[in-house]
N, C-alpha and C positions, 0 to 999 in steps of 0.2 A: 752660145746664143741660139743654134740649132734648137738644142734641147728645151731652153728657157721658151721657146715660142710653139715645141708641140705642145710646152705642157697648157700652156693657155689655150691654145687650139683644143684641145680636151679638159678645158675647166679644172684641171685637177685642185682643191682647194689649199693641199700639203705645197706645191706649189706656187701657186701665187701668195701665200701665208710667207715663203723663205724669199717670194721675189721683192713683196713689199718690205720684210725686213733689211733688205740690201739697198732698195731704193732709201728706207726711212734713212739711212748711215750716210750715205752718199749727199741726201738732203744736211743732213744735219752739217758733215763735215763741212758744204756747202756755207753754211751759216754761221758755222762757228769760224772757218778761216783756217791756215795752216796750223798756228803756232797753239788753238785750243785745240783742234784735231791732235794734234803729235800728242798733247797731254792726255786727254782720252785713250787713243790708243797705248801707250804707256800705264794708264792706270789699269785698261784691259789684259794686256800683258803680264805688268806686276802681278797683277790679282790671281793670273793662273797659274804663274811662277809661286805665289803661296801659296797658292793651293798643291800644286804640286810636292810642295816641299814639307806641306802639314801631312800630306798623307804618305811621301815616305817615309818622313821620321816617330807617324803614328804606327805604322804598321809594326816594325819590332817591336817599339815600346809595348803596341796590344799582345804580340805572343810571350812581351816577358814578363808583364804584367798578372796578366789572365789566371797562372795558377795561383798566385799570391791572393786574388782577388777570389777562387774558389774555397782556397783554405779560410778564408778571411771569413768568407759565410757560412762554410759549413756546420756549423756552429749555430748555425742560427733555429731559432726552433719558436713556432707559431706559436702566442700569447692565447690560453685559456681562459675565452672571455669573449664576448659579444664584438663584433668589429663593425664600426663605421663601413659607409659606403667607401670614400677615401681610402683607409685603411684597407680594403678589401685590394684593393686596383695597386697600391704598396707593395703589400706584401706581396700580391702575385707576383710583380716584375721582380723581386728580390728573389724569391725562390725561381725564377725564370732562368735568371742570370745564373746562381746558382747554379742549378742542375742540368742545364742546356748548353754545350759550347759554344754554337753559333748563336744563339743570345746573348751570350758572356761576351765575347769576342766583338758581337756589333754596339752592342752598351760600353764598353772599354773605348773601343778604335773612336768611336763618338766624342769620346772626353777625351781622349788622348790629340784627336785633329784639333778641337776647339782651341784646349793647351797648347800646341806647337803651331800652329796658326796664328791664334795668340800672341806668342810670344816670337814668335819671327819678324812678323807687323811693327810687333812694339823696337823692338830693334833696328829696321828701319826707319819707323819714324822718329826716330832718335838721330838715327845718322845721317835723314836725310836732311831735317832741319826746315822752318818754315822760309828762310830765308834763299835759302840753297838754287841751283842754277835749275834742277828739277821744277821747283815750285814756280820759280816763273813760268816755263815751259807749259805746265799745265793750266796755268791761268791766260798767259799771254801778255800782261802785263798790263791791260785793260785797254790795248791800243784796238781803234777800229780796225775789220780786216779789209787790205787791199785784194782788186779783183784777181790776178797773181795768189794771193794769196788765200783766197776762196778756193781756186781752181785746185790749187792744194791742197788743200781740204777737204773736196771731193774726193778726191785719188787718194788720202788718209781713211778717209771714210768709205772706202770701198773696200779698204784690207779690212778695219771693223764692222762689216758688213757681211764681207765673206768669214770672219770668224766666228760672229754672233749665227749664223748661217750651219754652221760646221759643229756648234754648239748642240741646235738647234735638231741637226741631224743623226747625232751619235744620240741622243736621247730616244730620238726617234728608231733607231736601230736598236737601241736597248728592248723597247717597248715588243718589236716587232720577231728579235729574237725569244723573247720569252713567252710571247702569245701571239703563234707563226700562225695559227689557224682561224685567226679570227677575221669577219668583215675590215675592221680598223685597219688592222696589218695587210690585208690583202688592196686596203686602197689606199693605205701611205708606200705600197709597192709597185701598184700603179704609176705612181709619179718619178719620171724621168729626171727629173733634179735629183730629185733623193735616192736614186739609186747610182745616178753618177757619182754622189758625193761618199753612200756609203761603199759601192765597189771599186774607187778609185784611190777612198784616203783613209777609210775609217777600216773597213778588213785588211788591206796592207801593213797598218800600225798596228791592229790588235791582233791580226793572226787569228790562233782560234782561241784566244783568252774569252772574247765574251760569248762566238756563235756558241764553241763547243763546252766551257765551262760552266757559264752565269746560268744556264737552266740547271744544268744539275746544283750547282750553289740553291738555286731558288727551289727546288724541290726539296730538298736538308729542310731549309727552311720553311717550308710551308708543311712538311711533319713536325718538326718540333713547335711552329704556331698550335696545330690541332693536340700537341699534347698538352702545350700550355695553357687552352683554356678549359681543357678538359681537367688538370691540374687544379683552379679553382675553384671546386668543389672540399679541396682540403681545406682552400682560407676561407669561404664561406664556412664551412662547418667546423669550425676551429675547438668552436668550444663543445665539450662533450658532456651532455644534461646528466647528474648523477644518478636516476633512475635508469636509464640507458645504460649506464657503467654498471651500475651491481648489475641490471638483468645479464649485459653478457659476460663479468666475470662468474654468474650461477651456471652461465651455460656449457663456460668452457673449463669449469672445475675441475674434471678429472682428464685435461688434456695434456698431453707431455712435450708435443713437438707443436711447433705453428701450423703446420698441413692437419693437426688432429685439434684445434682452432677453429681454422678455415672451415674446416667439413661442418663443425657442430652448430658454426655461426648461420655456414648455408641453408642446412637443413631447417634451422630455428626462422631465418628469415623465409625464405621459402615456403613455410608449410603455417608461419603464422601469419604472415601477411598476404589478404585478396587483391586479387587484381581487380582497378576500380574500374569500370566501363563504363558507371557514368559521367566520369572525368574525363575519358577518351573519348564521348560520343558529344560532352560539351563542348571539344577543343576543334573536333575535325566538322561536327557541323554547324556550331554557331563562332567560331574563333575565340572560346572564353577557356583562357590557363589558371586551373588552379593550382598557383605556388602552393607549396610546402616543406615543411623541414623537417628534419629527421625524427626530430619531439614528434609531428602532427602524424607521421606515420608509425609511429612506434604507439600511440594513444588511441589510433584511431583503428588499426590494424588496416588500413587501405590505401595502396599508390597505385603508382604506375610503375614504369620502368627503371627511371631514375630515381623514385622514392626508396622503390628497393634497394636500389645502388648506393645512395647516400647512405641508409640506413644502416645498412653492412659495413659501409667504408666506415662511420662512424663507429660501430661495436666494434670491429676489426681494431682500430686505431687504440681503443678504449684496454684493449687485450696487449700492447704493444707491437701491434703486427703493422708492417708496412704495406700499404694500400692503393688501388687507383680505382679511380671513378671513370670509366673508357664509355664514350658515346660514339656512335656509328649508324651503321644498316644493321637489322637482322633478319632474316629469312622469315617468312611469313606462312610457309607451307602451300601456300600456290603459285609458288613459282615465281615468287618477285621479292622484292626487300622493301623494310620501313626502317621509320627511326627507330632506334633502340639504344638501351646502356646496361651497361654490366659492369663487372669488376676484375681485377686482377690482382695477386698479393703475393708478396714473396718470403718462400719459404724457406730461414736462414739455413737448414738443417740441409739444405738440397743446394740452395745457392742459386735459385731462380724466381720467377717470376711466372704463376699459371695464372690459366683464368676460369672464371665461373659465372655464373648469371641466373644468381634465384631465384628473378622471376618464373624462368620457365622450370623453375624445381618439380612445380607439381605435376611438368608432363613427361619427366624423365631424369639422368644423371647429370647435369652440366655442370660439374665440379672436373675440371679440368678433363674431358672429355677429349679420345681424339679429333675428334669431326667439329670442334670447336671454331675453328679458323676456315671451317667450309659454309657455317651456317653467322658468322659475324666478321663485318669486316670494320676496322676501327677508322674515325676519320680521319688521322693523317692517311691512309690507305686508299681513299675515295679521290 
């Protein structure tokens, strides 16, 4: 009560948000009476007993799953041929899942809860029966409630009050663990309800499963976000125009290894395509982008950074080389960074993966250069 009354003394809103929800349960139970209260809290209960129980029995299933479900796609290989918008957003989460484990893993454990959730439910509500001594319980059996039995109800409605409360909180410590520095977290840390409840019940249970863990989890994940949408750039450019294919099978005619590929396709993009400025001077000072595709800069010999990059990923792919399209920062030469995109392709004969960036061909070697990773940084890295 202490605490419940500085925090209104200092207006906290995280506060009076978790007090009015405790009031709202307390009212209700109020109103519903003893014997609808118990059913409520019982459905509250139940509900987190299945949940509970959907994400134990999802979690093995997702790790025995998962490799089944990699092999399953691997196999899979992008349709040569114009793709739908629909189709575009598809196939990206298909190769997501593919080639990313903690995509795999979160798209898996997803269908896996659903299913055993599911099917847990369905199993009680089999066994419990609509007749059963439960369902009255939760209904009450349509008798008005005596004052007794309001009063009970209240004090039912303050245990669901304090759990919708406790709910309410761990979310809130979720939030606050994973974006410690921000205004938000620093004034849902303000508030003295919320810190009683997350350092009295909610760090005793998890220990350091979510302070010291869930950030590094969420950092996994927010790299492999930035490679996934960097990634569709291969389902956008799926299909590969056949003048595009003869020019770079002429170009890589007398090559023997993929790195003697890579070089010829560099040098070819780089020194045949300008860099357009006045598509950069339209974008930065009147905010107008001119899309393009890998056709319009192969035809027109002018992009920007990432026409480059499509361009090449497109030829590259056309030669059977494996490809990325990387967006990030790149060094500007005085001293600060802009957007930039480049590429990286790997060379079976070495068993890696270099980078290059033809745009800046014409002002030097960036064909896998040491000082490459000094002057680009990619955005999962940002």
């Amino acid at each position: 009560m202490e605490v419940l009354m500085q925090s209104l003394r200092e207006f906290n809103l995280v506060s009076i948000c978790l007090l009015l929800i405790l009031l709202g349960s307390i009212f209700q139970g109020l109103l519903r009476g003893a014997s609808r209260s118990a059913g409520s809290l019982l459905h509250l209960v139940s509900g987190g007993a299945l949940s509970l129980l959907g994400i134990a029995a999802a979690i093995p299933l997702t790790i025995w799953i998962s490799p089944f479900v990699q092999k399953w796609l691997s196999g899979f290989v992008l349709p040569d041929r114009d793709l739908a918008k629909w189709e575009q957003v598809g196939y990206t989460v298909v190769m997501a899942v593919r080639d990313f484990p903690l995509m795999r893993f979160a798209v898996v454990f997803i269908l896996m809860y659903l299913l055993t959730r599911s099917l847990v439910g369905l199993g009680i509500l089999l066994l419990r029966g609509s007749g059963s001594l439960l369902g009255r319980i939760a209904f009450g059996g349509g008798r008005p409630a005596t004052l007794p039995s309001r009063l009970l109800g209240a004090g039912i409605g303050t245990l669901i009050g304090a759990a919708r409360c406790l709910v309410v909180i761990v979310l809130l410590f979720i939030v606050v663990t994973l974006f410690p520095n921000t205004e938000f977290s620093r004034y849902v840390e303000a508030s003295p309800v919320y810190r009683q409840g997350a350092q009295s019940v909610i760090e005793p249970l998890t220990g350091s499963l979510i302070k010291q863990q869930l950030p590094v989890f969420t950092r996994g994940v927010e790299a492999e976000l930035g490679t996934i949408l960097q990634q569709k750039y291969e389902v956008i450019d799926a299909k590969i125009p056949e003048d595009i294919k003869k020019a770079a099978a002429e170009i890589t005619k007398d090559a023997k290894t993929d790195e003697e590929k890579a070089r010829l396709l560099y040098d070819w993009v780089g020194t045949k395509i300008t860099y357009d400025k006045i598509k950069v001077k339209d974008y930065e000072q009147e905010g107008k982008w001119h899309e393009q595709t890998p056709q319009m800069t192969f035809d027109t010999k002018h992009g920007v950074c990432i026409d480059y990059a499509r361009l090449f990923a497109v030829m590259a792919r056309s030669q059977e080389l494996k490809v990325k399209v990387i967006t990030g920062l790149g060094y500007d030469g005085q001293g600060g960074y802009g957007p930039h995109a480049w590429n990286e392709v790997y060379l079976s004969e070495k068993k890696t993966w270099i980078p290059l960036d033809s745009t800046w061909a014409k002002t030097g070697d960036w064909f896998n250069t040491p000082a490459f990773n000094e002057t680009h940084i990619p955005d999962k890295l940002i």
